[in-house]
LUMLUM-629407 format. One line per 2 residues: number of its first residue (from 0); for each residue x, y, z of N, C-alpha, C, CB. Coordinates in steps of 0.05 Angstrom, whole numbers. Glycine has a CB too. Example, Ala and Ser with C-alpha at 12.3 -4.5 7.8 and 13.67 -1.06 7.14 Angstrom:
0) 264/-114/156/246/-90/156/264/-66/156/226/-89/181  257/-45/142/273/-21/143/258/1/157/282/-12/114;
END
This chain:
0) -484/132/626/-495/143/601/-487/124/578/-484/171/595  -504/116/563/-504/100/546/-495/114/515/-529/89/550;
2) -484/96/499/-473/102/467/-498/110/448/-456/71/451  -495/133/433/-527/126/419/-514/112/399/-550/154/405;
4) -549/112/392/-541/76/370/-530/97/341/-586/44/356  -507/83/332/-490/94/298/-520/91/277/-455/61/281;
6) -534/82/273/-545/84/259/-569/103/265/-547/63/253  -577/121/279/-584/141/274/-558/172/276/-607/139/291;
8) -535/168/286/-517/180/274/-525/196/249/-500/162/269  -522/218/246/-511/235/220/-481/225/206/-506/269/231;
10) -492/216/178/-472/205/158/-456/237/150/-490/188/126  -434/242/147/-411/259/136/-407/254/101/-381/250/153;
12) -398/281/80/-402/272/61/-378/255/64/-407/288/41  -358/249/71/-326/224/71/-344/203/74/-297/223/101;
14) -373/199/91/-387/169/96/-397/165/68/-414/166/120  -408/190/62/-433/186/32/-401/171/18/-452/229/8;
16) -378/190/7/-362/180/-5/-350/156/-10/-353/190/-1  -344/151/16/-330/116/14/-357/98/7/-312/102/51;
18) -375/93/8/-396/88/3/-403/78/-23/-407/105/10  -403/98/-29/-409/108/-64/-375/91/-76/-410/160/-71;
20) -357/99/-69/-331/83/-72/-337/54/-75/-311/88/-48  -343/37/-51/-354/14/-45/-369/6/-62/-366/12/-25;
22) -387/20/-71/-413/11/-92/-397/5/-121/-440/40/-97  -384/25/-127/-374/27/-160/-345/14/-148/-372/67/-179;
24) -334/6/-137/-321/-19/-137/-340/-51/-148/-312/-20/-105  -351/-53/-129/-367/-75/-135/-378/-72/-161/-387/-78/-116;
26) -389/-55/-171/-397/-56/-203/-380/-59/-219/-409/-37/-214  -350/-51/-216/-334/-58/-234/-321/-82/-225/-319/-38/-240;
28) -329/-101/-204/-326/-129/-192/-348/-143/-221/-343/-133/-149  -366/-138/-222/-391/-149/-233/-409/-161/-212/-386/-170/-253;
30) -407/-148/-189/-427/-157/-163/-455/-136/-162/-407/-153/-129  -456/-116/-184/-484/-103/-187/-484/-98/-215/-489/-76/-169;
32) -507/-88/-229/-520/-89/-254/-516/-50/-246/-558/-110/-259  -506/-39/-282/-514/-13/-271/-537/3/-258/-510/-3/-284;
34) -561/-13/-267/-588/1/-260/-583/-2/-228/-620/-17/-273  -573/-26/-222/-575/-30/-190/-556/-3/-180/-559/-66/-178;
36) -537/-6/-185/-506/12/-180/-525/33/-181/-475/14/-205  -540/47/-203/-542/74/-198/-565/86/-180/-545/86/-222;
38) -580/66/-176/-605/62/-157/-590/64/-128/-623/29/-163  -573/56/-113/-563/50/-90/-543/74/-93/-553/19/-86;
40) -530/87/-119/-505/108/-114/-519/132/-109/-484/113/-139  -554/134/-112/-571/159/-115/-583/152/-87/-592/162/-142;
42) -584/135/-73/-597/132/-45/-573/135/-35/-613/106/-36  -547/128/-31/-519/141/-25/-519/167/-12/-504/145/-49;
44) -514/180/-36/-525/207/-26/-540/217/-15/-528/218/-35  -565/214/-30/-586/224/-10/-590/217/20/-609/217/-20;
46) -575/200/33/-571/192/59/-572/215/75/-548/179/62  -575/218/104/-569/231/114/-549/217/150/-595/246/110;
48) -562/188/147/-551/177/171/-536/157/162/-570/169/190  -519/133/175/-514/113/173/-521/94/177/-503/111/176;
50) -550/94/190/-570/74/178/-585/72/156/-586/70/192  -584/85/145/-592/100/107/-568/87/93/-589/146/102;
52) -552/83/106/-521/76/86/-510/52/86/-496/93/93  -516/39/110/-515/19/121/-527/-9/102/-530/26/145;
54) -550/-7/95/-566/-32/77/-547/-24/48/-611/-26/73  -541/-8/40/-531/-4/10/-509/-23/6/-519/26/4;
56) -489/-27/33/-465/-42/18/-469/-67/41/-427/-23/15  -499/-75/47/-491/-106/75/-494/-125/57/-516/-116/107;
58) -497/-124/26/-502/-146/21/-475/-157/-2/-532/-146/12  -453/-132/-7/-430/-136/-7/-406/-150/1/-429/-126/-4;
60) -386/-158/-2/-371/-173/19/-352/-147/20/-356/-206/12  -331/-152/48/-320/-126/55/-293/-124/29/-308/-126/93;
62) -284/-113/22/-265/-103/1/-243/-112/11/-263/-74/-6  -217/-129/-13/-202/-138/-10/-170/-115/-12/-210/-161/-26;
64) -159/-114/12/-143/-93/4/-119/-104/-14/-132/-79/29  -112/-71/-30/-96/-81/-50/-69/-99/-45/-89/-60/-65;
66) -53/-113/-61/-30/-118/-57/-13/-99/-62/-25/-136/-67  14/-103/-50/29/-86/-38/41/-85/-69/47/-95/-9;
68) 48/-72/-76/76/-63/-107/104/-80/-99/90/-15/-108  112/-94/-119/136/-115/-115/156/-100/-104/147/-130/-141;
70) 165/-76/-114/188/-61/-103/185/-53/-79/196/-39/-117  160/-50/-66/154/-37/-36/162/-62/-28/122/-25/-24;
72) 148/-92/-29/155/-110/-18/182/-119/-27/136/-125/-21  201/-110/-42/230/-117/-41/239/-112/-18/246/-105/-59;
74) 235/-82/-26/254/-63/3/248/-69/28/249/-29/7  220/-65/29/212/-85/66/233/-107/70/175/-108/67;
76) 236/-123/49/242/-150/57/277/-152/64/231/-171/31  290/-128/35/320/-120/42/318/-105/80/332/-90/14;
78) 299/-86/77/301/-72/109/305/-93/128/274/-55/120  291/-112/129/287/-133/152/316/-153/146/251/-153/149;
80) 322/-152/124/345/-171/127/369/-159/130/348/-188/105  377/-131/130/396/-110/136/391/-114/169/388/-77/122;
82) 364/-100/180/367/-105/209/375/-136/226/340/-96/217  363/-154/212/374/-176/226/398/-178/220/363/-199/222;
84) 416/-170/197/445/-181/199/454/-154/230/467/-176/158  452/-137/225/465/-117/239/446/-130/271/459/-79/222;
86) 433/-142/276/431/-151/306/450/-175/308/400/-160/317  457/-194/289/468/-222/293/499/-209/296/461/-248/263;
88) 500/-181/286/538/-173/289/534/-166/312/556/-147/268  519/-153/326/513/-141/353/508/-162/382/485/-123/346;
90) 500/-181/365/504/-200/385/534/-216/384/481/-220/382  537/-227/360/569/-231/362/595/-218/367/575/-237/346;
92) 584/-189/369/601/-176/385/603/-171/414/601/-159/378  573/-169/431/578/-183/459/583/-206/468/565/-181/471;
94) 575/-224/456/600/-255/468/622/-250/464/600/-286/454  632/-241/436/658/-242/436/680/-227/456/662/-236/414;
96) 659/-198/459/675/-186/473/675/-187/504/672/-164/464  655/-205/515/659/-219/544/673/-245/542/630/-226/558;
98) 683/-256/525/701/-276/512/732/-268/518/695/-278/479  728/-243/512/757/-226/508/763/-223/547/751/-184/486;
100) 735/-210/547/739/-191/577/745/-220/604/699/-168/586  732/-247/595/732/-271/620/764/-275/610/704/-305/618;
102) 784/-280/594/801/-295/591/817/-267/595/802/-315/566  817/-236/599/834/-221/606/843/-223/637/826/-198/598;
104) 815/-224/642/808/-223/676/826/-247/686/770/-230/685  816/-278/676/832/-299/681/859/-292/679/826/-320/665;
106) 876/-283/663/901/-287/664/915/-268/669/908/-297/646  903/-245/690/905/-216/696/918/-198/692/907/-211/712;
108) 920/-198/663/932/-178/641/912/-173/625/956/-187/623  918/-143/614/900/-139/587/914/-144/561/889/-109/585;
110) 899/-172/552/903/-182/517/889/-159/495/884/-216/510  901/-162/483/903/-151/453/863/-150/449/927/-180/424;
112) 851/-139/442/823/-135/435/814/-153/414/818/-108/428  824/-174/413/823/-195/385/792/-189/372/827/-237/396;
114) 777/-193/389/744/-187/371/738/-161/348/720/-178/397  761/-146/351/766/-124/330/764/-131/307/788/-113/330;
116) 783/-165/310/780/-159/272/765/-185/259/816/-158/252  750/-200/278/727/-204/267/700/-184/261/722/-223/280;
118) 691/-177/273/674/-155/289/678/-129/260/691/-144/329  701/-120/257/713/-103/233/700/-110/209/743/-105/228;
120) 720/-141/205/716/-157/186/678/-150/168/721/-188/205  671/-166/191/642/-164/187/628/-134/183/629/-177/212;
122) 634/-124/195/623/-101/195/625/-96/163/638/-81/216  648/-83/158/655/-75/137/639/-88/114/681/-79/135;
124) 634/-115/110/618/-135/92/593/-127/100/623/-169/96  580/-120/118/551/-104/117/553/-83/112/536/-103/138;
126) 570/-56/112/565/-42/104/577/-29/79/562/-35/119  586/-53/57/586/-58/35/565/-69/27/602/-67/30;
128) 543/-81/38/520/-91/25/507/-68/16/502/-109/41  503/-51/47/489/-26/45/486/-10/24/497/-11/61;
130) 520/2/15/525/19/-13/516/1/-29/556/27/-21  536/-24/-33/528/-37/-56/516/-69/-51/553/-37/-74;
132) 488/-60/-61/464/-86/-63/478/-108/-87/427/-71/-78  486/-130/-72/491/-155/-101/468/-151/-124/487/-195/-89;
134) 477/-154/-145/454/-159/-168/435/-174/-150/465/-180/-198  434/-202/-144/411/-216/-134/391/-201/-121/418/-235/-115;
136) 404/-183/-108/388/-168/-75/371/-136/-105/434/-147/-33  379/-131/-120/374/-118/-140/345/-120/-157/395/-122/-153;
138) 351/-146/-164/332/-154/-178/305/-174/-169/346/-163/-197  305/-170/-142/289/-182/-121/281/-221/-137/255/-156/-116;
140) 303/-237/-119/290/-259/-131/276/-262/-118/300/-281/-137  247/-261/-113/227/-275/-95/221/-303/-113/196/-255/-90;
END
């Protein structure tokens, strides 16, 4: 069984909508004249399929999505640099601590857990970043 073809499809008013959206974007682009805009926003509607809706915006280019807000793109960029520190401690805590575990084994006593207080160390300095963001990390230098 074969797909019927979208363009005899029944358009939804959300199709008429984004549509009509599309159009009065572009007019406030300066890519239509209002006579045009209102000529194509009144065949919009009156659509009933999406081959009716289809010719209104092909001669459009597809819409550029917005840019992201600086502060959204701060925090992304703090998130990703929070998670990579907290994998680079996670990894320097399993070498270290098979570091600990080959030289206990070798000398067949159990040594002191030395990776504690690097491992601490660090820790603690990330999750002081966490509470408190340096001014720099604050005021996003991009």
């Amino acid at each position: 069984m074969s797909e019927p073809d979208r363009a005899a499809m029944r358009a939804a008013d959300a199709d008429r909508e984004a549509v009509a959206e599309r159009l009065r974007v572009a007019m406030d682009e300066g890519r239509l004249s209002l006579a045009e805009y209102d000529e194509r926003l009144r065949r919009a509607y009156a659509a009933t399929t999406f081959g009716e809706l289809a010719p209104l915006t092909a001669d459009l280019p597809e819409p550029v999505p917005p840019k992201k807000p600086a502060e959204v793109v701060r925090r992304e960029r703090d998130k990703r640099n929070l998670i990579k520190e907290w994998r680079d401690w996670a990894g320097t805590a399993v070498i270290l601590s098979g570091i600990w575990l080959v030289t206990s084994i070798a000398s067949g006593e159990l040594h002191f857990f030395w990776p504690l207080i690097p491992m601490g160390i660090w820790a603690v300095i990330n999750v002081s970043y966490m509470i408190f963001p340096s001014k720099k990390d604050r005021e996003g230098d991009d």
